[in-house]
C-alpha positions in Angstrom: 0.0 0.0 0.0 1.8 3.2 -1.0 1.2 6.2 1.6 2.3 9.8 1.6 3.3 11.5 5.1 2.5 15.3 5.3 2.4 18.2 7.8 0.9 21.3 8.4 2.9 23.6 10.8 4.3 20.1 12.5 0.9 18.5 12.5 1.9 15.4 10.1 -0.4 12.3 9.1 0.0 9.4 6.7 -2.2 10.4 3.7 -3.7 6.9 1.7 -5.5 7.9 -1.5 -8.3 5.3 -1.8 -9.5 6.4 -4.6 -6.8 3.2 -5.4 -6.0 1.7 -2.4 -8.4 0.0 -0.4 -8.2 0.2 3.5 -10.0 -2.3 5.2 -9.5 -1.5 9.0 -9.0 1.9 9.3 -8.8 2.4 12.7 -6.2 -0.4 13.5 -3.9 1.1 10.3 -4.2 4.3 12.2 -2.6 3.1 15.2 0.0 0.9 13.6 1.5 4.0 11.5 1.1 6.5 13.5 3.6 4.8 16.3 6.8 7.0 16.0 9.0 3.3 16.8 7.4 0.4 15.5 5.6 2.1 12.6 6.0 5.4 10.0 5.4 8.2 12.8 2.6 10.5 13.0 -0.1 12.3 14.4 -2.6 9.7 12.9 -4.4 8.5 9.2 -5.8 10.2 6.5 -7.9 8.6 4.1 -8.3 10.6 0.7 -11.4 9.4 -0.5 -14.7 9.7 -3.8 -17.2 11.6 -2.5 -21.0 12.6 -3.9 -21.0 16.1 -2.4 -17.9 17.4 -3.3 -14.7 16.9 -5.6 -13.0 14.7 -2.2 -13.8 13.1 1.5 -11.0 13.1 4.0 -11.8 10.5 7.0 -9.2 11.1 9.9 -8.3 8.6 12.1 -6.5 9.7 15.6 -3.0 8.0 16.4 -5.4 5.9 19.0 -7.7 4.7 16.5 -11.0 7.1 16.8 -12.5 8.5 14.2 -11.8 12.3 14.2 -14.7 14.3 12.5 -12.5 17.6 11.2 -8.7 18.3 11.0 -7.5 21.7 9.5 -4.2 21.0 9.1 -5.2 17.8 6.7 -7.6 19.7 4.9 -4.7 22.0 3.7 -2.9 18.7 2.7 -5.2 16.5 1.3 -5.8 19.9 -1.2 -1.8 19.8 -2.2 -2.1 16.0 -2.5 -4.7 16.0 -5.0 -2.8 19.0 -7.2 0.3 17.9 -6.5 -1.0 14.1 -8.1 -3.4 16.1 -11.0 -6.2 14.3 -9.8 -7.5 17.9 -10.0 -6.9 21.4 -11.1 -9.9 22.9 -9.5 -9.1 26.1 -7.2 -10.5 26.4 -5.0 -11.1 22.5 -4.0 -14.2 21.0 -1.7 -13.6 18.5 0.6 -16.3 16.4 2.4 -15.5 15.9 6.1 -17.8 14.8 9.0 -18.1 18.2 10.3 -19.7 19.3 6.4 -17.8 20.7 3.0 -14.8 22.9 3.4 -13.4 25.1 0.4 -10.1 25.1 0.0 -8.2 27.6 -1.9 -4.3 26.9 -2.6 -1.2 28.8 -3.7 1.2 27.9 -5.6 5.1 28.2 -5.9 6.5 26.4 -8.9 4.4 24.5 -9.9 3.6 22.9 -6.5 1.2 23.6 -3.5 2.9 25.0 -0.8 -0.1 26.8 1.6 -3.7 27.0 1.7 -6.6 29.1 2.7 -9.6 27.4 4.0 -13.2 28.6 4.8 -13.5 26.8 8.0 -17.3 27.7 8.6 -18.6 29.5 11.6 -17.3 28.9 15.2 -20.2 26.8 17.1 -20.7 28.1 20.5 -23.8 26.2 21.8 -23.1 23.7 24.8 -25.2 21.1 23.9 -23.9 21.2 19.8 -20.1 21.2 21.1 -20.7 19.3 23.3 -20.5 20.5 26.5 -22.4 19.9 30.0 -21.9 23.7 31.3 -24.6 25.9 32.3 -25.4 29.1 30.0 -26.2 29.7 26.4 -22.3 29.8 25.6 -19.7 28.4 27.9 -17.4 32.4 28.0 -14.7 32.6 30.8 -16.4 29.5 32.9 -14.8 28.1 35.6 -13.7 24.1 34.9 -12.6 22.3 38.2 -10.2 19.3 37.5 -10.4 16.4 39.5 -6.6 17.3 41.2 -8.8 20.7 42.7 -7.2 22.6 40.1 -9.4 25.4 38.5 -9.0 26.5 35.1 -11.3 29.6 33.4 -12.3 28.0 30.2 -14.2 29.2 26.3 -15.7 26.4 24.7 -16.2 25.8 20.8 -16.7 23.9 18.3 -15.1 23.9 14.6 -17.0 20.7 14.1 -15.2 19.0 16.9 -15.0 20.1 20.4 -12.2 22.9 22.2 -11.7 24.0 25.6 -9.5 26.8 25.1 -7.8 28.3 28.4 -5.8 31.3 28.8 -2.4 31.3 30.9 0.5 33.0 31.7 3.4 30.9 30.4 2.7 28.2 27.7 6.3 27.0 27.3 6.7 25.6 30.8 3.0 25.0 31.1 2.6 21.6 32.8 0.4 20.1 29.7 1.2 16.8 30.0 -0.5 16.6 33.3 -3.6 19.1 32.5 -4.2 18.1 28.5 -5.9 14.0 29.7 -7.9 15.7 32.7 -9.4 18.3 30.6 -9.9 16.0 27.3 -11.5 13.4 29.5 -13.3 15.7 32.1 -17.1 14.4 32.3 -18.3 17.6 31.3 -17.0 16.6 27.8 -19.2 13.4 26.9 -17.1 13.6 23.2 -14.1 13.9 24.7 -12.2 17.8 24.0 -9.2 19.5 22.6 -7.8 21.6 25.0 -6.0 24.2 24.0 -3.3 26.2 26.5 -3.4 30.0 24.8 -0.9 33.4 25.8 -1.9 36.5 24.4 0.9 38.2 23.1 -0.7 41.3 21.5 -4.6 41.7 19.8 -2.7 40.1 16.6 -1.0 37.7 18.2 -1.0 34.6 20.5 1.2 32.0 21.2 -0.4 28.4 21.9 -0.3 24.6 22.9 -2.7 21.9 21.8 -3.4 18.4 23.7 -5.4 16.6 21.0 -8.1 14.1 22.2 -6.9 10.5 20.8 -3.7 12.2 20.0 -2.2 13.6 22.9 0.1 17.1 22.3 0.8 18.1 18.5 2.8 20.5 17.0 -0.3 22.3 15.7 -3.7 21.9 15.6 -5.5 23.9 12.6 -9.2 23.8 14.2 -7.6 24.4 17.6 -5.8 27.8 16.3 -9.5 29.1 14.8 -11.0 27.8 18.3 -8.4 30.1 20.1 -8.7 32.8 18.3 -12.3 32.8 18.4 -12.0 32.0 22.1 -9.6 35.7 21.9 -12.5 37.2 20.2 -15.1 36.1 22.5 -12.9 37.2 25.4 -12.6 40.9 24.0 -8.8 40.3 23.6 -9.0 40.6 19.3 -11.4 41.9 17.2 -12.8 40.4 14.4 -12.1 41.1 11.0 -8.1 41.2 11.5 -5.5 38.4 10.7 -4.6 36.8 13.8 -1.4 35.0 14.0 -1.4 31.7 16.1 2.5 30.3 17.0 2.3 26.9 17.7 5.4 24.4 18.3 5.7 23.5 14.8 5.0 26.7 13.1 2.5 29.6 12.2 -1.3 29.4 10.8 -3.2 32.7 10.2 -6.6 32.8 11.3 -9.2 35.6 10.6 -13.3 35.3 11.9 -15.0 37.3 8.8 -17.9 39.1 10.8 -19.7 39.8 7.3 -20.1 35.8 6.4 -19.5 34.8 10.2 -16.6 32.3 8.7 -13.7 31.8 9.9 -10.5 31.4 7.6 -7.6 29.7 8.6 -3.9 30.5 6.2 -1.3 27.4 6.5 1.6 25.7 5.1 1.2 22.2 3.6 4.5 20.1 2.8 5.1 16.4 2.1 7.8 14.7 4.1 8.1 11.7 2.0 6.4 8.5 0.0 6.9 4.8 0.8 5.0 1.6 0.7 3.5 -0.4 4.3 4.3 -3.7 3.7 
C-alpha cells in the first residue's frame, strides 16, 4: 500500500489515496502507522477518498484509532495531494469531512502547492452542539474544576469538533502533560475535547499549545488555532475582522473570523515529508 506523510505547521499524518488503495481497517492502520518506533510516525491516518457532495472526502483517524470528525491542518494537505498528483486542477477545492464541505483555496510556488486558505465555517458556540455539559447559552470565561482541585477559566467551541480553550501565563513551561488528559477526558466533555493552552501576546497575536483528544500534544492543531482565536474574540482580547497570527510548536497558521459571512478562515503551510510503501 503506498502512503504519503505530510504536515501542516508540524501537524503530520499518513495520507492513503483510496481512490486506489483500499483500506480495510481503518482504525487499526491508524494506530500501527502512527507509532513513532514500530511504525511510519505520525499524528494519525488520512484517508483521501470519492465523494457525492464534493470533488473529495478526507476520513481522519486519531494516532489511538478514533475516528476524528474535522482536522484543519489535513484539509490543507489533502488539497496539495490531489494537485500535486493532477487528480484535479480545481481552485478552489471541496472537501467532504464529517463536520460538512470545506473550500479550500491553494497557492502555488512552482508549480507545486505550498499553503492553503480554508473557509473553516462559523465557530459553534452552543453547549449542547459542542458538546459540553456547562450551564449558560455559551460556555465564555467559565470556571472548569479538575479532579486534582485545580481550577481553570475556560471558552468552549466547536469547529466541528470540540475545544476547551484556556488562557495562561506561560505556555512554554505550562505543565500540559499533566492538565491536557484531565481536561480531554473531564465528564463535562461526553465527546471527549481538545484543550487548548493560549498566551496572548498582542490583539494580533497569540502564542499556543494543543493536547489533542486521541492524539495527545501536536505541534499544531489547525481547528484548535480558529477555536483560540475565536475564544480571543469572544474574550474581547481581538477583534474580528483582522489576521490573527497563532504560533504553535511547529509553526505559524493565520486565522481571521470574517464578521460579514461569520466564517472563519484559517492561512497554512502544507509540505510532504516523503512516499513509501506499508508492507
Amino acid at each position: 500500500m503506498k502512503f504519503t506523510k505530510m504536515q501542516g505547521a508540524g501537524n503530520d499524518y499518513i495520507y492513503i489515496n483510496c481512490l486506489k488503495e483500499q483500506v480495510e481497517d481503518p482504525a487499526a492502520l491508524a494506530v500501527r502507522v502512527s507509532d513513532r518506533h514500530f511504525g511510519i510516525g505520525a499524528d494519525g491516518l488520512v484517508l483521501i477518498c470519492p465523494s457525492a457532495v464534493a470533488d473529495f472526502k478526507m476520513r481522519i483517524f486519531n494516532a489511538d484509532g478514533s475516528e476524528a470528525k474535522m482536522c484543519g491542518n489535513a484539509t490543507r494537505c489533502v488539497a496539495k495531494y490531489v494537485h500535486d498528483n493532477g487528480l484535479t486542477a480545481k481552485n478552489p477545492v471541496t472537501l467532504e469531512t464529517l463536520s460538512g464541505v470545506k473550500t479550500i483555496q491553494v497557492a502555488f510556488t512552482d508549480g507545486k502547492v505550498t499553503s492553503a486558505r480554508v473557509d473553516m465555517g462559523a465557530p459553534i458556540l452552543s453547549p449542547a452542539r459542542i458538546p459540553v455539559d456547562l450551564p449558560g447559552e455559551t460556555v465564555v470565561a467559565q470556571p472548569l474544576r479538575l479532579p486534582d482541585g485545580a481550577c481553570l477559566t475556560v471558552t468552549c467551541v466547536s469547529m466541528g469538533n470540540p475545544h476547551c480553550v484556556a488562557f495562561v501565563e506561560d505556555t512554554a513551561n505550562f505543565p500540559l502533560e499533566q492538565t491536557g488528559p484531565r481536561v480531554e477526558r473531564h465528564p463535562c466533555f461526553p465527546d471527549r475535547v481538545n484543550a487548548e493552552f493560549v498566551r496572548l501576546l498582542d490583539p494580533l497575536h497569540i502564542a499556543m499549545r494543543v493536547w489533542e483528544r486521541g492524539s495527545g500534544e501536536t505541534l499544531a492543531c489547525g481547528t484548535g488555532a480558529c477555536a483560540s482565536v475565536a475564544a480571543c474574540i469572544l474574550n474581547g482580547y481581538c477583534a474580528k475582522d483582522t489576521d490573527v497570527t497563532v504560533t504553535l510548536r511547529g509553526g505559524e497558521l493565520l486565522i481571521r473570523w470574517d464578521s460579514v459571512r461569520d466564517t472563519i478562515y484559517m492561512t497554512g503551510p502544507a509540505e510532504v515529508v516523503c512516499t513509501g510503501e506499508i508492507f
